[in-house]
N, C-alpha and C positions, 0 to 999 in steps of 0.2 A: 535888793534882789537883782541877778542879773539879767539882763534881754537883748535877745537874739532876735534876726531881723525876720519879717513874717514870712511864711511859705509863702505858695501861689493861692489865692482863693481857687475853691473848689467848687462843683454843684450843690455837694449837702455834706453835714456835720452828723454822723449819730454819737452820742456821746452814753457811752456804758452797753458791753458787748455782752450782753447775756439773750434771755430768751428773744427777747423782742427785739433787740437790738440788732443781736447775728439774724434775724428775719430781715429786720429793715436793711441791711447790708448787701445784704442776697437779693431782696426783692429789685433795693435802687442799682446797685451795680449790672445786674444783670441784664437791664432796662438803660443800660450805657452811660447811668451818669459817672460822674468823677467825686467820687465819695473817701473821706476822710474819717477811720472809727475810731472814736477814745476809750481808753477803759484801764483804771489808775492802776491793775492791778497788773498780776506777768500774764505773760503766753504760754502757759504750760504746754506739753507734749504729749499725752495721755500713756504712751509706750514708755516713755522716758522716766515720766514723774508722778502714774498713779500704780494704785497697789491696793492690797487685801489687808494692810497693816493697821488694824484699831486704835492704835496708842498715838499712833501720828494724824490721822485723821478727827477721831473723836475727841482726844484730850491732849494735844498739842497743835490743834486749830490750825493743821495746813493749809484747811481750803477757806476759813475763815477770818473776816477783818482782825485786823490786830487792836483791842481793845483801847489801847493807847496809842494808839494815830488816829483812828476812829470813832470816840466811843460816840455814844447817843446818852441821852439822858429821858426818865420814863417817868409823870406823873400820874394820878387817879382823882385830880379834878383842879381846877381852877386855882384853890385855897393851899396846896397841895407844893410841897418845897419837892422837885424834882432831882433827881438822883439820877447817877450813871450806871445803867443798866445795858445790856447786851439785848435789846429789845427787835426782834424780827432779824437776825442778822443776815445777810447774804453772802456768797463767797464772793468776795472781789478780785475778779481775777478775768480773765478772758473765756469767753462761755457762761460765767455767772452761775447762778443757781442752775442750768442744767450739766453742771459739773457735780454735783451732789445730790442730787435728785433720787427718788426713789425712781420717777418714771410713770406715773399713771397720770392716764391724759385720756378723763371723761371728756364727754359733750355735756355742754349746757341745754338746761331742758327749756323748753317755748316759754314756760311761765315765769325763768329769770328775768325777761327783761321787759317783764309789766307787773312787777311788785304794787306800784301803787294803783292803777285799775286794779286791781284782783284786791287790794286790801284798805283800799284808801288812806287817808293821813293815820296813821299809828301813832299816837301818843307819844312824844320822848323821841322819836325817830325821825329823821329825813328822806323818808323814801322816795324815790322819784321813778318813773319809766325811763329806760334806754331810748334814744331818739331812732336805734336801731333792730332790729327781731332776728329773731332767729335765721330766719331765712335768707336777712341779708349776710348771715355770714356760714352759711353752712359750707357755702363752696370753697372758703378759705378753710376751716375748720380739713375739710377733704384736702386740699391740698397740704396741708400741713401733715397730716397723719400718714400721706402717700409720699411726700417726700423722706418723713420721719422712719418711714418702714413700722406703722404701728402695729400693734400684737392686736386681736381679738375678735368677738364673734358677732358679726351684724347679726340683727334681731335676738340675740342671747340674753337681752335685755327688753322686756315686753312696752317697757315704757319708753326707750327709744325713741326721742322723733323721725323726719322724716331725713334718708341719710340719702346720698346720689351715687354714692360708690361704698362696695364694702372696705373690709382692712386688708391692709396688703401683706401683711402678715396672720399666721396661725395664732391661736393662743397660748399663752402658758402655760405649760400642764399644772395641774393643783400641786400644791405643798399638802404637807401632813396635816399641818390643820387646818389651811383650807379644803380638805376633804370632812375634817368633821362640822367645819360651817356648812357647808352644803349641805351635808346629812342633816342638820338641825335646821336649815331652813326648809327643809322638803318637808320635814316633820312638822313641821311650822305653817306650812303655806306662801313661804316666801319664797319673790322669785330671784334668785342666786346666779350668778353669771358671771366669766373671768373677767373684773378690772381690766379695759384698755392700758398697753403698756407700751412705750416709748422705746422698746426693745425689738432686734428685728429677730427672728425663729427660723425664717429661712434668707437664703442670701438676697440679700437686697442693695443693689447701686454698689455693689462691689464688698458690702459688709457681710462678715459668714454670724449666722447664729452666736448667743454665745454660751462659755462654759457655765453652768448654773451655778451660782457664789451666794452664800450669806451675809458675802460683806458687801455690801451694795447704798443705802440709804445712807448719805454724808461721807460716800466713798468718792473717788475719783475711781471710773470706770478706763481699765489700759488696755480691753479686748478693742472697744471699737465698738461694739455689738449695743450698747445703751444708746440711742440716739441722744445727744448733744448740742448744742450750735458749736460749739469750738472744733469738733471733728465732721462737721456738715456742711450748716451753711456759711461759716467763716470762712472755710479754705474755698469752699465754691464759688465768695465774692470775690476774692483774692485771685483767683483762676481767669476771672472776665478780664484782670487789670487795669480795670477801674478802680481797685480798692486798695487804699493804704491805711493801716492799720497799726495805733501809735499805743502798745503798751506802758506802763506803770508811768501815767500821763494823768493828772487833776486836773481836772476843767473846774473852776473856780468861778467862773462868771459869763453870761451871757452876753455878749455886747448889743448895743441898738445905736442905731444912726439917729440924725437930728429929725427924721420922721415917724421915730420909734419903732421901726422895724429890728428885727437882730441883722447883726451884721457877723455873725459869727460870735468865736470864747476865746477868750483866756484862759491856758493854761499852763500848766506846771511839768515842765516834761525832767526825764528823769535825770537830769543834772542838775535841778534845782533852778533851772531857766526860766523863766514865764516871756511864755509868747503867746503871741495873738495869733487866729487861723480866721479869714475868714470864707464865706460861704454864702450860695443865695437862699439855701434853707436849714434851718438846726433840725434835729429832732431829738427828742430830749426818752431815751429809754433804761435810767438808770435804777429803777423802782419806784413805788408811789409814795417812800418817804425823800429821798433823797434827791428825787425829781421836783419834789416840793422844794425841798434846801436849796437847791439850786435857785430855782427860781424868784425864790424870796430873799437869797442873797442878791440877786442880778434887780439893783437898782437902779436908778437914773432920773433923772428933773424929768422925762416922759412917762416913766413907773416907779413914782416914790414908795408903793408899796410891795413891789415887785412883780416883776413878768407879768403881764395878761392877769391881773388882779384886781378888774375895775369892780368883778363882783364880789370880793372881800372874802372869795372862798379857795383861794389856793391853799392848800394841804387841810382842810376841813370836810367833814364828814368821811373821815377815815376808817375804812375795815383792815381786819386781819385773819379773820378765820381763829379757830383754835382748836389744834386735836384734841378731841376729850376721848377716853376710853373705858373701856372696863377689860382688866386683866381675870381669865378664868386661870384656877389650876385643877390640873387631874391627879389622879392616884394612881401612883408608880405602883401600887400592890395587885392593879385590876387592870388599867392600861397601856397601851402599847405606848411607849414616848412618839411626841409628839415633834420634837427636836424644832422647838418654837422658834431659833434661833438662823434658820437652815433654808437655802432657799431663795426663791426672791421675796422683798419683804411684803409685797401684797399679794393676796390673792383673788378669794373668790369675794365679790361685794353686792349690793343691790340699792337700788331706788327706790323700795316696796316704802318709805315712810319720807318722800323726799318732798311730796306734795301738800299742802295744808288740809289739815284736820284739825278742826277746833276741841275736838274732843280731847286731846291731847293737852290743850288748855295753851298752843301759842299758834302761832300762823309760820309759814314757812316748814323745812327740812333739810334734809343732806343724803347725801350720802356717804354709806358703812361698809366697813371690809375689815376681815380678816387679816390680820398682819403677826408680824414676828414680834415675838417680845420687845427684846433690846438687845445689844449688842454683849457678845461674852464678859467680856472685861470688865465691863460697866454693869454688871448683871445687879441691879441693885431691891433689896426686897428685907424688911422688918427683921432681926432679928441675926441673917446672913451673917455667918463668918467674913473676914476679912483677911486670911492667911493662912496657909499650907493646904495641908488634907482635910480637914476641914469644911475650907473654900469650895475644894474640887466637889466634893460633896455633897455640897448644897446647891452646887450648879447643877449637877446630875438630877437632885430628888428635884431641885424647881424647873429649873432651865431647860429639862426635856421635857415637862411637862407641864407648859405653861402655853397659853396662848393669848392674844388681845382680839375685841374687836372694838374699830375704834370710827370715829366718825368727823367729817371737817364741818365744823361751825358754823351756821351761813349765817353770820352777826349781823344785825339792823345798823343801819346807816344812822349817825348822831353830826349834827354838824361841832357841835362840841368835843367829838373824840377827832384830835386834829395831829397836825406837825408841824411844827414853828422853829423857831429857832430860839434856841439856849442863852438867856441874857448874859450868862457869866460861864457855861462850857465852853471851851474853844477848840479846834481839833491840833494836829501838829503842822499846819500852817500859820494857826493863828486865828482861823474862823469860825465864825457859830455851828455849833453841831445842830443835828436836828434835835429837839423838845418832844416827846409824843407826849397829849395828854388824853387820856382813856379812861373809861366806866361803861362796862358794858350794859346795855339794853334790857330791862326784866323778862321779854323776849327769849334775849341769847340765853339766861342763864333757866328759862326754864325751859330753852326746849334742851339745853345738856343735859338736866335733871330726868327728862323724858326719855329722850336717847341712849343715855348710859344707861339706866336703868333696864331698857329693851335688849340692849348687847350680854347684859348682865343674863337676862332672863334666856338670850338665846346660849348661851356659853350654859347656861345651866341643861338647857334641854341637848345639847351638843356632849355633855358629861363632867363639868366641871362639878368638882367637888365642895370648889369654895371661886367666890367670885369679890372681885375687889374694884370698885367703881372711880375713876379719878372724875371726878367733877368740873364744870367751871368754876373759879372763882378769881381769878381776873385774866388780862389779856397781858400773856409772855410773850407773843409774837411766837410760842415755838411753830408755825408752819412756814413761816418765813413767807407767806403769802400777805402780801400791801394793794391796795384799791383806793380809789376813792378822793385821793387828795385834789385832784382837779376834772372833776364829774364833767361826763359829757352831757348835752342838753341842746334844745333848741332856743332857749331863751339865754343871753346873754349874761340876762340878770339874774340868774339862779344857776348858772353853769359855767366850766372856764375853756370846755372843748365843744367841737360841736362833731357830727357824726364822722367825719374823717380823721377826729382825734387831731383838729388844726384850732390852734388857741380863737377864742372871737377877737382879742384884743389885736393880735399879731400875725398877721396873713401868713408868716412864710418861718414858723414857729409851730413845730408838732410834737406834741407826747404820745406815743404807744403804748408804754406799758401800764399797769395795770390800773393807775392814775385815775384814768378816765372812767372804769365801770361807778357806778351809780350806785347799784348795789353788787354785794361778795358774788351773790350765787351760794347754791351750795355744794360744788364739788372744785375741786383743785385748777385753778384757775388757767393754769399755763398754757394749754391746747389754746383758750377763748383769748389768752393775752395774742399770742402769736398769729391767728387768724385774724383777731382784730387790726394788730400790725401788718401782717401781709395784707390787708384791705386798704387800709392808710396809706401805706406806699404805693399799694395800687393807684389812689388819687393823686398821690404830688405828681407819679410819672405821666398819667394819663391826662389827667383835668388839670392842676394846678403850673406844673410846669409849663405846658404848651402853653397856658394860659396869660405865663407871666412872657414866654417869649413875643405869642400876637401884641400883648398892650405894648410889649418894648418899640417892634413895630413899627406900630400904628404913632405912637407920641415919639 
């Protein structure tokens, strides 16, 4: 292979430009360092290169890895011969998964991050406390949603923690059925409230509202109007000119000096060159499976097991969440269609079962919301024609009259559901893929059973005529949401980050994304990724950096 001679080292390295990434970009650039961001995939243009088009999006994998330069490989325990599977996938691409995103962006509630005081050692599980509360991150949490221009209504939500600013946007106005969620939660007793939304409603930071589309979840958004990192805080780090910004670029290894610090990566840039960059801080934001690969590729006689792995838990005790649902249908003979299809894809949702009841027969919850079915094209449902009039047909009697409500999984932490690397996959450099190996929790799979079952029963009082439950029954990754591969903690020895998401092993070595949380949570992680990242670069700017300049100083 060939090599080109090395840039200039820079302040810091982030490597993979998606949520947390284009945070940490924005944060350190703007805060004057000289930042260098990787991310293997393009630079899309959202005007240029997205669109309303299903067929390109959903089932010609525009915004998603290409399966054969990429794949992963997924087992279900130990004994278990792994296969190549498309397991959690994310768009690799500049902006990352909030390039396809639906866009809701809950807060996490107080009792996420003391699972283990509130439930002690759980059988079968690893639960731990956050080394951090709520509180220390609400202010980022706020600054995230105010930069974001988020949709929705402070205290519309009774269980709300304590917030310091409302949203700086309006809400969504409901869809069709989330107007009949709502009607069945008031009839219910539930309290029902528009899902915060990564959408701005009125003009914000120069973006105008947008046109309301059904094609929205695993689309590329071309108004603007979806908050993004690729159309936010990318071009806003790029703006300070501090920031250089190296698409369809592999980072393949971490380097570490003969003190074991990094020294910067090796990578792959898009002529097929591999050079070195180096840097006085990495920060590793590529997701929590791939953040692990990394790391446990990047060996050395100072980390024979890989990066910051003195506790033997890099990419172990892995989450992923998993949408379960229950699809209702109505009767096109008595109701108004519903046009499930139409819309933005969430609407109205609630917290009313997010807290633990034992009565329910597991500890933990989530939160539930009303969503669109599925996408036209793909409309897929027992029995469906496949061709002409027909087809159309059956899209009309289902498809306008179908709705979901569906819920995110807040799965128990197992140190055995992990990510490793692939003895005998290899990607199209030549290196080990990630391994995931998973078994979900008796936990997860009975509070699904619990959950669907409750969406079931509200879709019935809501008017569904017939209701159809999809269950847990194991973990696809579809939420594309990863945690946990290297937990944060105060002890060394039982964790691989500590509360600023800085390795114990490796002083001047940070992961932000979702790596670090302990446990899922149960609502969509990405707001808590991103705040959590904007806090962490709060520290290298403030404490870490100045920090490493005094000792330079001083010795």
């Amino acid at each position: 292979m060939a090599y080109t001679p090395k840039p200039e080292p820079v302040d810091a390295i982030v490597v993979g430009l998606g949520a947390t990434g284009g945070t940490a970009v924005k944060v350190l650039a703007e805060a004057g360092m000289k930042v260098v961001g990787f991310d293997r995939g393009p630079w899309l243009r959202a005007h240029e290169h997205y669109s309303g088009d299903e067929v390109k999006y959903v089932n010609r994998n525009y915004l998603w890895p290409d399966p054969k330069l990429f794949p992963r490989t997924l087992r279900h325990d130990e004994n278990s011969v792994a296969e190549v599977f498309p397991f959690s996938p994310t768009p690799q691409l500049v902006g990352g998964g909030t390039n396809h995103w639906a866009g809701w962006v809950p807060r996490p509630r107080e009792s996420d991050f003391i699972q283990r005081t509130l439930h002690g050692d759980l059988e079968g599980a690893s639960l731990a406390d956050w080394p951090i509360r709520y509180e220390h991150l609400e202010p980022y949490l706020t600054k995230v949603e105010w930069e974001f221009g988020v949709s929705g209504v402070a205290g519309a939500d009774k269980y709300e923690p304590f917030r310091s600013k409302p949203y700086p946007s309006a809400p969504l106005r409901p869809t069709r059925f989330g107007k009949r969620f709502y009607d069945a939660a008031k009839k219910m007793g539930i309290n029902a409230f528009p899902i915060p939304h990564a959408m701005v409603t009125n003009r914000h930071k120069g973006r105008d509202p947008f046109n309301k589309t059904s094609f929205w979840n695993q689309y590329g958004d071309p108004s603007g109007a979806r908050s993004n990192t690729l159309t936010t805080f990318i071009p806003e780090a790029v703006a300070t000119g501090n920031f250089e910004l190296r698409s369809e670029c592999f980072v393949r290894e971490i380097k570490v000096g003969k003190d074991g610090r990094a020294t910067g990566v090796v990578y792959i840039d898009p002529d097929g060159h591999e050079v070195e960059q180096d840097a006085k801080v990495v920060v590793l934001s590529l997701g929590a499976i791939e953040s692990a690969r990394l790391m446990l590729m990047s060996k050395s006689a100072q980390h024979p097991d890989g990066l910051a792995n003195s506790s033997g838990l890099v990419g172990k005790n892995a989450t992923f969440h998993e949408y379960v649902f229950a699809v209702g249908l109505f009767d096109k003979e008595v109701d108004d269609p519903l046009y499930g299809w139409a819309g933005n894809y969430i609407s109205g949702g609630t917290f009313e079962f997010y807290e633990t009841d034992e009565s329910r027969g597991h500890i933990g919850g989530c939160l539930i919301s009303a969503s669109q079915t599925v996408h036209p094209v793909n409309w897929v449902f027992p029995g469906r024609p496949s061709w002409g009039s027909a087809l159309k047909d059956a899209d009309r009697d289902y498809f306008n009259y179908a709705m979901k409500i569906g819920a995110i999984l807040h799965d128990m932490p197992r140190e055995s559901n992990r990510v490793d690397l692939d003895p005998t996959v290899k990607d199209a450099w030549g290196l080990p893929v990630a391994r995931i190996t998973h078994q979900p929790h008796d936990n997860d799979v009975r509070m699904s059973k619990w959950q669907v079952d409750k969406n079931a029963e509200i879709l019935e009082v809501a008017g569904a005529r017939k209701t159809v439950p999809v269950y847990l029954d194991r973990m696809t990754g579809n939420t594309c949401h990863q945690h946990g591969t290297a937990r944060m903690g105060n002890d060394p020895a039982k964790s691989v980050l500590n509360e600023w998401c800085q390795t114990h092993d490796i002083d001047n070595l940070f992961v932000v994304d979702g790596s670090g949380f302990p446990t899922s949570t149960g609502v969509n992680p990405t707001l808590t990724m991103m705040a959590n990242a904007w806090r962490a670069c709060d520290y290298i700017v403030s404490t870490y950096a100045k920090g490493r300049e005094e000792h330079i100083k001083v010795n």
